[in-house]
C-alpha positions as CSV (number, residue, x, y, z in Angstrom):
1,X,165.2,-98.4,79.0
2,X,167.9,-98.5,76.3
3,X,168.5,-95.5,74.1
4,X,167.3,-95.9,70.6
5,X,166.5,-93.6,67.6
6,X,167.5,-90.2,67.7
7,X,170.3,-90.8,64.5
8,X,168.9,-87.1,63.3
9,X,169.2,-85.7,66.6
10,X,172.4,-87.5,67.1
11,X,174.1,-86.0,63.9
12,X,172.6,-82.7,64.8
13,X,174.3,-82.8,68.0
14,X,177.4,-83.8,66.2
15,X,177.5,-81.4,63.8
16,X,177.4,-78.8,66.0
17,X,180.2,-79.9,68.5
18,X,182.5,-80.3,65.6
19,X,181.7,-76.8,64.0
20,X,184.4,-74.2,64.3
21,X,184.2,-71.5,66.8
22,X,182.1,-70.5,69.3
23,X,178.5,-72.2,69.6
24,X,175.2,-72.0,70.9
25,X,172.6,-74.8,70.6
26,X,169.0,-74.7,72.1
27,X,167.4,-78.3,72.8
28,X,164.0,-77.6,73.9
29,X,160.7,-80.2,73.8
30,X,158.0,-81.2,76.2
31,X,158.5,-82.5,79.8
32,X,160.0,-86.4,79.7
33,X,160.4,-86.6,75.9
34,X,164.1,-87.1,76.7
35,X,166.2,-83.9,76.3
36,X,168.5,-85.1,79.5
37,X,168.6,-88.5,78.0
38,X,169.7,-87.3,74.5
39,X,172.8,-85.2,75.5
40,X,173.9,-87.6,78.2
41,X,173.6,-90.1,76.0
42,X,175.5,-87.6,72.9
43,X,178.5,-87.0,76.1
44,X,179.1,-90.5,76.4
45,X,178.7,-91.8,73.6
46,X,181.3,-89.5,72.4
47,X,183.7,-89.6,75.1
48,X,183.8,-86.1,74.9
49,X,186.7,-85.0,77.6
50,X,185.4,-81.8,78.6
51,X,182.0,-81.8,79.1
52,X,180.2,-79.5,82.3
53,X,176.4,-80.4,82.7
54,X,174.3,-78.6,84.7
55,X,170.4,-79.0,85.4
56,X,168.5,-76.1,87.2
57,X,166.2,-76.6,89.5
58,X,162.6,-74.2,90.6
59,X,164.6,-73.3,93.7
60,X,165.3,-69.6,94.1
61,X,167.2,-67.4,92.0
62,X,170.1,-66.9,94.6
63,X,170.4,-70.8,95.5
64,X,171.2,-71.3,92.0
65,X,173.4,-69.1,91.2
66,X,175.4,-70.6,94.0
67,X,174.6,-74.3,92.9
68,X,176.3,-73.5,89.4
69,X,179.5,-71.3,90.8
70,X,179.7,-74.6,92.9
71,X,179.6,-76.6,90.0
72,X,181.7,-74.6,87.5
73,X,184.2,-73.9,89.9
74,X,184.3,-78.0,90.8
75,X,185.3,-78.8,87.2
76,X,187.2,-75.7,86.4
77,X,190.8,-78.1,85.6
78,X,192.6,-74.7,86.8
79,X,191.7,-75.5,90.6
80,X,192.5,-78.2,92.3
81,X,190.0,-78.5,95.6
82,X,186.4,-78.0,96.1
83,X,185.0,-74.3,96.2
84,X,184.0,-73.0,100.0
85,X,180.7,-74.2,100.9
86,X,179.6,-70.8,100.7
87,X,180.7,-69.3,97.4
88,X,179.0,-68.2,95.0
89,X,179.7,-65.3,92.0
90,X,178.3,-62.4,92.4
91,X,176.5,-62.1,89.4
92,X,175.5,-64.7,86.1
93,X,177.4,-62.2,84.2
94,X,180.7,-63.0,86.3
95,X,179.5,-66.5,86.3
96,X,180.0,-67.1,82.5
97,X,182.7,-64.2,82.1
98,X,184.5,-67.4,84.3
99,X,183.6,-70.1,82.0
100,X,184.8,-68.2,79.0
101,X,188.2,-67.4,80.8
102,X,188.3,-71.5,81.5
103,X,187.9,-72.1,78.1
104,X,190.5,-69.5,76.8
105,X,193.4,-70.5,79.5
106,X,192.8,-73.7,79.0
107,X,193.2,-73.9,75.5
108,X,190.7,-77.0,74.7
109,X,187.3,-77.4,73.6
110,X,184.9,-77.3,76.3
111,X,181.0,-77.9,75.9
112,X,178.9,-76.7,78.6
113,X,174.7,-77.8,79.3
114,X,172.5,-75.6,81.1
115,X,169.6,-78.5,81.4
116,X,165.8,-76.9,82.1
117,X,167.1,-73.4,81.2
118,X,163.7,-72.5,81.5
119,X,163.6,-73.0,85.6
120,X,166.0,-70.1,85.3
121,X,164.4,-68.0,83.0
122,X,161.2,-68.3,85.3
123,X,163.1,-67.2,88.6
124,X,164.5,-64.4,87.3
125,X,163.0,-63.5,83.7
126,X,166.2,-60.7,83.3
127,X,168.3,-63.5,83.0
128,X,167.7,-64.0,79.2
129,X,169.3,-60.3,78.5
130,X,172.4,-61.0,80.8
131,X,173.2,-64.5,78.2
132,X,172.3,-62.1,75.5
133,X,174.8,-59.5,76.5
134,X,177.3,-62.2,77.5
135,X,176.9,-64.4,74.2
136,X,176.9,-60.9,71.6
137,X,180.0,-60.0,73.9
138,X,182.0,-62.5,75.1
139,X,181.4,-66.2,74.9
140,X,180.6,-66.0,70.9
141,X,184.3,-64.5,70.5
142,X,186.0,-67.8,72.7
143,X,187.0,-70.2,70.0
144,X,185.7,-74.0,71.3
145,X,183.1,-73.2,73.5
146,X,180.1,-74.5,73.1
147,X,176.8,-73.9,74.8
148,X,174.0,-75.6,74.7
149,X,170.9,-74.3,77.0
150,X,167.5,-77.2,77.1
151,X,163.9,-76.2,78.0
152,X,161.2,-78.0,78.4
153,X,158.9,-74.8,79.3
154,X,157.6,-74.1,75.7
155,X,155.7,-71.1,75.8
156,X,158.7,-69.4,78.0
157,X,160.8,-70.8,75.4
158,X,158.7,-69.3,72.4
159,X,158.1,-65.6,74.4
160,X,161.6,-65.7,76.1
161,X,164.1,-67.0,73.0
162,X,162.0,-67.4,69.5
163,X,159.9,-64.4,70.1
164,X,161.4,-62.1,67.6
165,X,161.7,-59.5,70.3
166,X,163.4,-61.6,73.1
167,X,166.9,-61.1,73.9
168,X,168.4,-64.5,72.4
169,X,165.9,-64.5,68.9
170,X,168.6,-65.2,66.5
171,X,171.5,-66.1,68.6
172,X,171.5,-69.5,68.5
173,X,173.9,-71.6,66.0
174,X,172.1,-74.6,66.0
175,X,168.3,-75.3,67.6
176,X,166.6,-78.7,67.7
177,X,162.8,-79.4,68.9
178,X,163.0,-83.1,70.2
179,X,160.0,-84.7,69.6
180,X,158.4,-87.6,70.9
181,X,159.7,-91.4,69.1
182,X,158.1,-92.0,65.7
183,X,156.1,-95.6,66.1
184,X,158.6,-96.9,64.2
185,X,160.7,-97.1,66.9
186,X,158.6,-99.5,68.8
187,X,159.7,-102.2,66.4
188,X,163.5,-102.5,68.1
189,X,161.7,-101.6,71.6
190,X,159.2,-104.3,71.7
191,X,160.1,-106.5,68.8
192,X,158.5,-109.6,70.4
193,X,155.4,-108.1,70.7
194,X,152.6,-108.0,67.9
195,X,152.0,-105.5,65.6
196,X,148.5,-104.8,67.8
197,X,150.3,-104.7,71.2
198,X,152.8,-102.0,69.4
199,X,150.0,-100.1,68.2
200,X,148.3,-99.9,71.3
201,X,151.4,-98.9,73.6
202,X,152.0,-96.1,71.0
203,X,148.4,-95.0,71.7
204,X,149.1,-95.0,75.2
205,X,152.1,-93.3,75.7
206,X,152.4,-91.4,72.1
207,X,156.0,-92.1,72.1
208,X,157.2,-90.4,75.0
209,X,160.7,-92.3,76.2
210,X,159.4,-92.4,79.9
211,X,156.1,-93.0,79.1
212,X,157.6,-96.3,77.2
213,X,159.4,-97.5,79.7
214,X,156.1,-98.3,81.7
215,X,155.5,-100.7,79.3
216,X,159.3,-102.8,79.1
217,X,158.6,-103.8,82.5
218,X,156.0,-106.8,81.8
219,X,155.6,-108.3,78.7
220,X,151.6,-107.8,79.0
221,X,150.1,-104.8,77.7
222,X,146.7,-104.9,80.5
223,X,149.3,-105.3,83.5
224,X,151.9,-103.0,82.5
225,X,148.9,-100.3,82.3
226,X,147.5,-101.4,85.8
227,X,150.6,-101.7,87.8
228,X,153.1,-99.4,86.2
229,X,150.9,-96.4,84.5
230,X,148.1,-96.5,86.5
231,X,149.6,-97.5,89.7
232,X,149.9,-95.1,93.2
233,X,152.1,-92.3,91.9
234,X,152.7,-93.2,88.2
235,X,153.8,-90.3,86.4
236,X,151.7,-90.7,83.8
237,X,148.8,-89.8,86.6
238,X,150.5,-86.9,87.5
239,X,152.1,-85.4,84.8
240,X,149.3,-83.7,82.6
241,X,148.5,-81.0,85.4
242,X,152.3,-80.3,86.0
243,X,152.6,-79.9,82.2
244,X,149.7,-77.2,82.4
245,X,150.4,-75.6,85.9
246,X,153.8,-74.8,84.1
247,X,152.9,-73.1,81.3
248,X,149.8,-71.5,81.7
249,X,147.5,-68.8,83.7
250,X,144.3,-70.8,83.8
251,X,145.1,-74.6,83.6
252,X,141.3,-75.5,84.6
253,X,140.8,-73.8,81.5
254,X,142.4,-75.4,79.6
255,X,142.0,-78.9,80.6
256,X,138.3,-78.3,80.4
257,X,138.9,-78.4,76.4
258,X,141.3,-80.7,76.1
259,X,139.2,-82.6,78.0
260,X,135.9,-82.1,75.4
261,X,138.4,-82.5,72.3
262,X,139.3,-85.5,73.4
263,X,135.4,-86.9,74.5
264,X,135.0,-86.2,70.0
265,X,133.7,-82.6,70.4
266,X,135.8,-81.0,67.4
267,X,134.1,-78.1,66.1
268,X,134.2,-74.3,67.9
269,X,130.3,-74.3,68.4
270,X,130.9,-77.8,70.2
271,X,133.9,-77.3,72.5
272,X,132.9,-73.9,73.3
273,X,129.4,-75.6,74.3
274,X,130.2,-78.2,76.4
275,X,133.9,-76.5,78.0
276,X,131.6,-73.5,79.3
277,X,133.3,-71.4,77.4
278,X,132.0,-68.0,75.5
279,X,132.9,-68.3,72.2
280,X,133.9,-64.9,71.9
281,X,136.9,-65.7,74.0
282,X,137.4,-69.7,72.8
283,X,139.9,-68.5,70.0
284,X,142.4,-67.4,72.6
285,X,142.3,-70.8,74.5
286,X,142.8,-72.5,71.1
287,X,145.4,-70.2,70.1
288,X,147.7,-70.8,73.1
289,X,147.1,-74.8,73.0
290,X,147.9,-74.8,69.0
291,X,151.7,-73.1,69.8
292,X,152.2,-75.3,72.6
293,X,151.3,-78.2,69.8
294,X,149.1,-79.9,72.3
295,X,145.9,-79.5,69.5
296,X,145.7,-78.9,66.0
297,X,143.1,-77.6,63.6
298,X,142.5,-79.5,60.4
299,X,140.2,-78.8,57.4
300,X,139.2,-80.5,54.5
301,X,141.8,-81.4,52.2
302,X,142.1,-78.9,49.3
303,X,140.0,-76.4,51.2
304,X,141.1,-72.9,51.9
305,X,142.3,-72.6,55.9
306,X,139.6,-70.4,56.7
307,X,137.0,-72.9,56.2
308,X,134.2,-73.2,58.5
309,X,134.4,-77.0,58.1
310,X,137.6,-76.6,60.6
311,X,138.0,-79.0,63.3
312,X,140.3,-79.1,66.5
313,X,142.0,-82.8,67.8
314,X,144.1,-83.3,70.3
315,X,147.6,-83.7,68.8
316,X,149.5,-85.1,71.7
317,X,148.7,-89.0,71.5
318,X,149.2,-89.2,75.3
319,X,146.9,-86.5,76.5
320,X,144.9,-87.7,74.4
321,X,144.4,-91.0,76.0
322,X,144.6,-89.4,79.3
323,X,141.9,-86.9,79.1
324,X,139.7,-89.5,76.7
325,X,140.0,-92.4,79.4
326,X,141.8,-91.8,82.9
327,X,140.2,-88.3,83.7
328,X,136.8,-89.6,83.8
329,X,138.2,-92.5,85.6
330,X,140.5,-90.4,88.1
331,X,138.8,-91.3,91.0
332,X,138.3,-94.8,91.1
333,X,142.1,-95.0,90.2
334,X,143.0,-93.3,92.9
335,X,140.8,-95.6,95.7
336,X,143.0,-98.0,94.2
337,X,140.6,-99.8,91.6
338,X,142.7,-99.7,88.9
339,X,141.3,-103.1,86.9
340,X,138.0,-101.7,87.2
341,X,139.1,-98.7,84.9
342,X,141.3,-101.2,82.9
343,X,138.0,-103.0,82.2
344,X,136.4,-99.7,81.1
345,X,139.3,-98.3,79.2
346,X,139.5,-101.5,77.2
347,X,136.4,-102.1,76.3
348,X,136.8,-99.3,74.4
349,X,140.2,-99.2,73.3
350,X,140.0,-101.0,69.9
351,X,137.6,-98.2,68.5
352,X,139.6,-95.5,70.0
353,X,142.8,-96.5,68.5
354,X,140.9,-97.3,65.3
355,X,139.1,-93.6,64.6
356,X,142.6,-91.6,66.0
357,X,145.8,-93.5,66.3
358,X,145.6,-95.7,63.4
359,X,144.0,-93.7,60.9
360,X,147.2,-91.2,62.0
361,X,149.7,-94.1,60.7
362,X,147.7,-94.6,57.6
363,X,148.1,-90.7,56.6
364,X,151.6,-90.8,57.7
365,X,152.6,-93.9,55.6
366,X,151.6,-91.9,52.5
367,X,155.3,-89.9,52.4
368,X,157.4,-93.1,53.0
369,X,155.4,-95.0,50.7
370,X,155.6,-92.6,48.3
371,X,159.4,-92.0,48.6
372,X,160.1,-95.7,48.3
373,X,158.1,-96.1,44.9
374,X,154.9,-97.2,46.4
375,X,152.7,-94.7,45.2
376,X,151.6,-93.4,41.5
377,X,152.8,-90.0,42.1
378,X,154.2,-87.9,45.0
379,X,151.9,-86.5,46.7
380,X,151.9,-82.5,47.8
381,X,149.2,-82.7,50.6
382,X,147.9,-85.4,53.3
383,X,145.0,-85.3,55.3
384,X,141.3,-86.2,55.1
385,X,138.2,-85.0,53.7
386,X,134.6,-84.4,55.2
387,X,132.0,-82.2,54.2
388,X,127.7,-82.3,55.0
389,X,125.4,-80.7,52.4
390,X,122.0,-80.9,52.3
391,X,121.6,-83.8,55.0
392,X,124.0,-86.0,53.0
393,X,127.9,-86.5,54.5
394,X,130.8,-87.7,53.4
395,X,134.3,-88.8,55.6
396,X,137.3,-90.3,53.9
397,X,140.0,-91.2,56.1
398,X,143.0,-90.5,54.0
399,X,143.3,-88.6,51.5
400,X,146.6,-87.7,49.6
401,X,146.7,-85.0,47.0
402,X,148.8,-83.3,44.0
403,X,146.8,-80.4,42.7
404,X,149.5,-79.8,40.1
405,X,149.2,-83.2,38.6
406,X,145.6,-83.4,39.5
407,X,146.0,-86.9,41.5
408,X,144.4,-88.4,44.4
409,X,144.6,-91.5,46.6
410,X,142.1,-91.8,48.3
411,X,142.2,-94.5,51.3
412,X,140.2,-96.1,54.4
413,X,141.5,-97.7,57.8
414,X,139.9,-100.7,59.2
415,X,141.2,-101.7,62.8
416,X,138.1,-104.0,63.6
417,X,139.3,-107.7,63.9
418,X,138.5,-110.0,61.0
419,X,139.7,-109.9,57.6
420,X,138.4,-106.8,55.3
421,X,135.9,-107.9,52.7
422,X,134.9,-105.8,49.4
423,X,131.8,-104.1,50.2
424,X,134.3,-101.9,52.2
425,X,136.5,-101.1,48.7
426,X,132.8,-100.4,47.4
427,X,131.6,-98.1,49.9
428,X,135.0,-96.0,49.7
429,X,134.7,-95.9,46.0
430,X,131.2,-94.7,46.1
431,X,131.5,-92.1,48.9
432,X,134.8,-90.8,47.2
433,X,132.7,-89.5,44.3
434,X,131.0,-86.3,46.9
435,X,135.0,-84.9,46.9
436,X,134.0,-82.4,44.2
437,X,137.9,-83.2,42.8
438,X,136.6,-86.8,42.0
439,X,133.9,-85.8,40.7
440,X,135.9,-83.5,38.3
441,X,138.0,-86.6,36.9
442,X,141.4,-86.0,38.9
443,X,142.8,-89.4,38.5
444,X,142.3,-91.4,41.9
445,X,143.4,-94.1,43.5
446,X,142.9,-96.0,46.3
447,X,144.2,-97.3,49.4
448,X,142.6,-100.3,51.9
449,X,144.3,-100.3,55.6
450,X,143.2,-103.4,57.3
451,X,144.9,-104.7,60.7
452,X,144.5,-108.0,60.4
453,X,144.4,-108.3,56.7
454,X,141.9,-108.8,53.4
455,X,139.5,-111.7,52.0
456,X,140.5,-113.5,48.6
457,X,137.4,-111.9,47.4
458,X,138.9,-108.3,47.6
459,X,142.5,-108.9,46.9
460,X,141.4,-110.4,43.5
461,X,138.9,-107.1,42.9
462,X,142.1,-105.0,44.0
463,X,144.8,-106.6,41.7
464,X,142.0,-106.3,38.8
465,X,141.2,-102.6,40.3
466,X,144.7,-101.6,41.1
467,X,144.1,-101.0,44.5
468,X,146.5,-100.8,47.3
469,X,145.7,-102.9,50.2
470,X,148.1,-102.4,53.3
471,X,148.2,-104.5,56.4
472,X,149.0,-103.4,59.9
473,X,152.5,-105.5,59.5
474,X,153.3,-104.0,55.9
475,X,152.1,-100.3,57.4
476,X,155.2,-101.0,60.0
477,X,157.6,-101.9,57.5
478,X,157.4,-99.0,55.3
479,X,157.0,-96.6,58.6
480,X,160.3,-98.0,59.3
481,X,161.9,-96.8,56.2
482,X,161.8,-92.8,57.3
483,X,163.4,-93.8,60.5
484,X,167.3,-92.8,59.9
């Protein structure tokens, strides 16, 4: 798959390789969101001349050790043949006491990558203190060297370097969290496809690079997800449990809520109900899943965070397809019935990508929309709004918010097919009057987000109305403006 996006992370990168001094950069992000891709792809575009990768591996301590004296000594310009088949420093500290004496005799710019950092940290958890001592000591005092150290192990990461008490908290010059591709992304990856098709893929693989790939091998969306995601051995089968095994003491745990999140169980009493799990002990579970950013809590807009209206979602869009639609279909997949959980999975698609994925798009249009003019006023706050009283509920999809202005637009997503008619506009209008802030006489607007588009009936009630109405295709184009 060709490399696209990543300007931000691209200038980052940049920036940081042409800074004077020393430097130390940590890349870290989830398993195949493209940390290997995005520097090899920073080194060559670049042609940077003296460039040392190295990737560890989960073999031993001692083997790789060896592996990178092997390595450094193979690109060390100061020797001529290959290292002894055997050699090996004795000590990381003597390891990178060598690389900072090749940078200083050489007298050029060298940038060295320690890929998967984390594979090391997890074989031999001292090893965090010997960079410390080296970096506060040594390699920050070597003018051009630069250091950048990736990990895709995020808790390690957030216990090992962030934690305030771990031996690198504050020792990086630069640090980047790679993220997965924004949707609008998918426009240069599968321009020929529809705005539908685009939407769907996203809900599939939520952006991750390899995860996209799948799907640039066929032009149709229902084969691409039988032959390459859900065929023998796809990754996408296989990768949720390795990205829990890694990080975590009880995966089963675990996946047993992510598992009920995604099924639509959202509040504590619920998940805590149907995961088995006391309820006493559920905040922990949360708690750990929230920092690894794998589920989020969300409340009411313009409610205090401590509201009991709090609900939990799964915030990574591909394990949230995976645990909502190929874990309760695991086993047929495997016994090599793939179109028979392609037949499930899609007849229930359309709504799934309606009440999550798309209603996601709609919220996050409000801040390019609003930077490019689109809007009344700039927003402070998006999100969405629910709240049951005395047997009578209200839901509004999106919901944008300035409390110092006292504005509000207040908007619904439609990804049914057919074209949106007015009693939707109506409905919206009505139900938007249970926000007590509506009630009050905050100015409010509103907002219609229909895939397929709107009847003559309710475009000429929402030019009289002032009413925003958004298609699928005008909902790309304005995502595509907070690309760069």
């Amino acid at each position: 798959m060709k490399f696209i996006d990543r300007q931000r992370e691209m200038r980052a990168l940049n920036t940081f390789y042409r800074s004077e001094g020393a430097g130390l950069f940590i890349l870290f992000g989830r398993r195949r969101v493209g940390k290997t891709s995005l520097v090899s792809h920073f080194l060559e575009s670049n042609s940077i001349p003296n460039a040392f990768y190295w990737m560890a591996t989960t073999h031993s301590a001692f083997y790789q050790l060896r592996d990178f004296s092997q390595a450094l000594l193979r690109y060390d310009p100061r020797f001529a043949g290959p290292p002894t088949a055997d050699f090996t420093f004795p000590s990381w500290e003597a390891a990178l006491q060598h690389a900072a004496e090749m940078v200083e005799q050489t007298g050029t710019p060298h940038l060295l990558v320690l890929d998967e950092f984390t594979y090391l940290i997890r074989n031999e958890r001292p090893i965090t203190s010997t960079f410390q001592k080296m970096w506060d000591h040594r390699l920050s005092k070597v003018n051009g060297l630069k250091l950048i150290l990736t990990g895709s192990l995020l808790g390690m990461m957030g216990r090992e370097i962030f934690a305030y008490n771990a031996p690198l908290h504050g020792r990086a010059t630069a640090q980047l969290r790679l993220r997965p591709l924004p949707y609008a992304a998918l426009l240069e990856l599968f321009a020929e496809r529809s705005v539908a098709e685009r939407i769907a893929i996203y809900a599939v693989t939520g952006g991750i690079p390899a995860y996209l790939e799948r799907f640039t091998h066929t032009p149709d969306f229902v084969t691409a997800l039988r032959e390459d995601c859900l065929g023998p051995g796809s990754i996408m089968l296989t990768d949720p449990a390795l990205i829990l095994q890694e990080q975590l003491q009880e995966p089963q745990t675990y996946e047993s809520i992510l598992s009920v999140i995604a099924a639509g169980f959202h509040t504590w009493h619920e998940i805590a109900t149907m995961a088995g799990v006391g309820e006493s002990s559920l905040g922990h579970y949360l708690k750990v899943l929230q920092e690894l950013e794998l589920i989020e809590r969300r409340d009411p807009i313009l409610t205090k965070g401590d509201s009991r209206r709090g609900r939990y979602h799964v915030s990574d869009h591909f394990l949230r397809f995976y645990y909502r639609f190929l874990v309760p279909h695991l086993s047929i997949i495997e016994r090599g019935y793939a179109q028979a959980a392609i037949d499930k999975i899609y007849a229930q698609l359309r709504s799934f990508i309606g009440s999550h994925l798309f209603e996601e798009l709609c919220r996050e249009w409000i801040w390019p929309a609003s930077a490019s003019g689109q809007l009344s006023f700039q927003p402070e706050t998006v999100g969405s709004y629910w709240r049951q009283s005395r047997g009578q509920g209200v839901q509004l999809d999106i919901v944008a918010a300035s409390a110092r202005q006292k504005q509000l637009l207040v908007g619904e997503a439609k990804w049914g097919a057919g074209l949106v008619d007015l009693p939707v506009l109506t409905s919206l209008m009505q139900r938007s009057q249970r926000m007590p802030q509506v009630a009050e006489g905050w100015h409010t607007d509103y907002a219609l987000f229909a895939r397929e588009g709107f009847t003559p009936t309710l475009q000429a009630e929402a030019v009289r109305l002032g009413v925003l109405l958004v298609t699928a295709t005008e909902l790309e184009r304005t995502l595509s403006l907070d690309i760069a």
